[in-house]
C-alpha positions in Angstrom: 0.4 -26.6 -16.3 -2.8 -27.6 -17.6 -5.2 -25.2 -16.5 -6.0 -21.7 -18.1 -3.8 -18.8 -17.5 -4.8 -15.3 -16.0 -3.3 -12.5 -18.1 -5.5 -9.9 -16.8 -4.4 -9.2 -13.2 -8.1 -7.9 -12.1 -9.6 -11.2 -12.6 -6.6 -13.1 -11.0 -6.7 -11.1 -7.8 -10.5 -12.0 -7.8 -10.2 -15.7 -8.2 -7.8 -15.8 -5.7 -8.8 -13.4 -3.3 -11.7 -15.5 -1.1 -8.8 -17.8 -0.3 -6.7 -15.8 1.0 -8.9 -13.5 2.8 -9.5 -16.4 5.7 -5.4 -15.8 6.2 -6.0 -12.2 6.9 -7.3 -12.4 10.1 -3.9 -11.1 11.9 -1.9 -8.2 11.1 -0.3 -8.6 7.6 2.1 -7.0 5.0 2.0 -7.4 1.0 5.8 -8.0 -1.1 5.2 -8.4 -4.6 8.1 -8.1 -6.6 7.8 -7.6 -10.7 4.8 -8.8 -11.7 4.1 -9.5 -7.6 4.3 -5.8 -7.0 1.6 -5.2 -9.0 -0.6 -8.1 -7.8 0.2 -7.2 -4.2 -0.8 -3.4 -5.5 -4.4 -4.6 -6.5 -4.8 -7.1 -3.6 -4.6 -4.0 -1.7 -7.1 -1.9 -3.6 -9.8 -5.3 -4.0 -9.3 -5.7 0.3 -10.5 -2.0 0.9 -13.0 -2.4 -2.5 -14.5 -5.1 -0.6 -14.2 -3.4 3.1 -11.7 -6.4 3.7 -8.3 -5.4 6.2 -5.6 -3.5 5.1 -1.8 -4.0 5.6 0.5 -2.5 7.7 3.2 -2.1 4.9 3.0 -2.6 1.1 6.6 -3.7 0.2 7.2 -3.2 -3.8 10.2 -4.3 -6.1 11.3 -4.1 -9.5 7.9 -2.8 -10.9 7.1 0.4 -12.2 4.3 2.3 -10.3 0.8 1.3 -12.0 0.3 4.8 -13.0 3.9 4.7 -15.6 2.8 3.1 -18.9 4.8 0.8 -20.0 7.3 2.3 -22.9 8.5 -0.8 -24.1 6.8 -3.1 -26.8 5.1 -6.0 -25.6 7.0 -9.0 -26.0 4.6 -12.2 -24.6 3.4 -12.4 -28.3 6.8 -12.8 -30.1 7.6 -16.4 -31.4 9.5 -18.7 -29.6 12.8 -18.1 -30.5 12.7 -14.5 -29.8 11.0 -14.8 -26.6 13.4 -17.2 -25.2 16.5 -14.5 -26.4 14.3 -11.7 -24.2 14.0 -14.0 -21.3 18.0 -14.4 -21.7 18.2 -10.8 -22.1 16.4 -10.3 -19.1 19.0 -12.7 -16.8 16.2 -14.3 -14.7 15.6 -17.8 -16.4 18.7 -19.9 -15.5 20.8 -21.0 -18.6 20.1 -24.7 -17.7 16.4 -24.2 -18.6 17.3 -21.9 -21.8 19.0 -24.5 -22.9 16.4 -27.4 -22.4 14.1 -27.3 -25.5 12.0 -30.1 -24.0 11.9 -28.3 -20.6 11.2 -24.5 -22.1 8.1 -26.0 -24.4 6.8 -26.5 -20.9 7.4 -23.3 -19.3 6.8 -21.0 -22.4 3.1 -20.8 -22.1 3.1 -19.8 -18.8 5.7 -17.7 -18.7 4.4 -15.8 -21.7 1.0 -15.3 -19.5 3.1 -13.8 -16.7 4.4 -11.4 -19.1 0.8 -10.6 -21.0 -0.7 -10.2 -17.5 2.2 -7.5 -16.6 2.7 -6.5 -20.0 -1.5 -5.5 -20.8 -1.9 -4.4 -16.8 -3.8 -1.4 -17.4 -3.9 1.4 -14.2 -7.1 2.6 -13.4 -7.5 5.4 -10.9 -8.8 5.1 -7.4 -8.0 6.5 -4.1 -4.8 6.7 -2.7 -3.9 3.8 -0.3 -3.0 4.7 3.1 -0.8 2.0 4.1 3.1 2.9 3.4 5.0 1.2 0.9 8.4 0.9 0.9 10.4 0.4 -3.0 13.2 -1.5 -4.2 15.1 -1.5 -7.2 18.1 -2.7 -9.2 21.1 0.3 -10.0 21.0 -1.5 -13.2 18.1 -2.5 -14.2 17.6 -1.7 -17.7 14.1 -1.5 -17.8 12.8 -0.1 -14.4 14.3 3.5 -13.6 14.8 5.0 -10.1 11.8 7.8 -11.8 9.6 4.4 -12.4 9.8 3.3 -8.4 10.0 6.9 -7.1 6.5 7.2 -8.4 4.8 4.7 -6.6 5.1 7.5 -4.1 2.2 9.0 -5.6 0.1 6.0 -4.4 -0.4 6.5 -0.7 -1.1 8.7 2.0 1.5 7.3 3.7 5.3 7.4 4.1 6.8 5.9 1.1 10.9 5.3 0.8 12.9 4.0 -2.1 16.0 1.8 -1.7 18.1 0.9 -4.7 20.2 -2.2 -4.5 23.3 -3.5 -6.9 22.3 -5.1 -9.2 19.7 -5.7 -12.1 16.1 -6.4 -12.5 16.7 -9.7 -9.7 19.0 -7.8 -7.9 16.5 -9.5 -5.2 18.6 -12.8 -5.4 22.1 -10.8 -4.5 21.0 -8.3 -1.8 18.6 -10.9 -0.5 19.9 -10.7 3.4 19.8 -6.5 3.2 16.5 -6.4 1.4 14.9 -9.0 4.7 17.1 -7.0 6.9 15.4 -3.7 5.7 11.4 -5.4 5.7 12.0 -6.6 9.0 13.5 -3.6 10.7 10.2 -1.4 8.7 7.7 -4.2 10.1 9.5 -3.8 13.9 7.8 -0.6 14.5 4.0 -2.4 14.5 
């Protein structure tokens, strides 16, 4: 809670990439969902950067592909008040911790650099990945169209599918037994 904050997703994946490249030593598969798709997304692209192993499967959910700029404004930078009302609008904070003004002043700040990381990520153009990725969404997701996760399509060289689920942005939490169901029966075939 003390330390500094990565908003730029680059230079997280970089700090944290020599430790978990000793992990990578067996077969592997990325799941990032939100702002973990995108940080799976550019694991992926700093491994082959770096000649580093590859996964089997990039699973990605509730993110736009990197490539779809965000339409929305940025809302990391609004004050307090109004942050905490988009966090409500966005139904992924639990009311208990809305309500708690002494336990939000601790979770703002870094919940605000989660969204500045997402919120500035900034696609830069490389080659296509050739792992396949598989995409999940939310039917109602309010901010993450079916056209957002279709394009991650345009990513690999590999197979790509698209799965939407009921539910919203953390649809995750309600269609969590189909969603494992699905990533293990796609990580069966290696």
């Amino acid at each position: 809670m003390h330390e500094s904050l990565y908003t730029d997703c680059r230079l997280m994946v970089d700090a944290f990439l020599p430790y978990m490249l000793p992990l990578l030593d067996k077969p592997f598969a990325l799941f990032g969902h939100s702002m973990g798709a995108i940080i799976a997304f550019e694991v992926v692209r700093a491994l082959r950067r770096r000649g580093g192993p590859q996964p089997l499967h990039l699973f990605v959910s509730g993110r736009r592909a990197p490539q779809v700029p965000c339409r929305e404004p940025h809302t990391f930078n609004l004050p307090d008040d109004e942050f905490t009302e988009e966090l409500r609008r966005l139904n992924g904070t639990p009311p208990e911790v809305l309500e708690n003004p002494e336990l939000m002043q601790l979770v703002l700040r870094i919940v605000r650099g989660d969204f500045a990381l997402t919120q500035t990520y900034v696609y830069t153009k490389e080659p296509l990945l050739t792992c396949p990725i598989s995409i999940f969404g939310g039917l109602h997701d309010i901010d993450v169209t079916r056209e957002d996760l279709a394009a991650w399509c345009e990513q690999t060289e590999g197979t790509c599918s698209l799965r939407m689920f009921e539910g919203d942005h953390f649809f995750i939490r309600s269609a969590e037994s189909a969603l494992l169901k699905i990533i293990r029966k796609e990580l069966s075939s290696f």
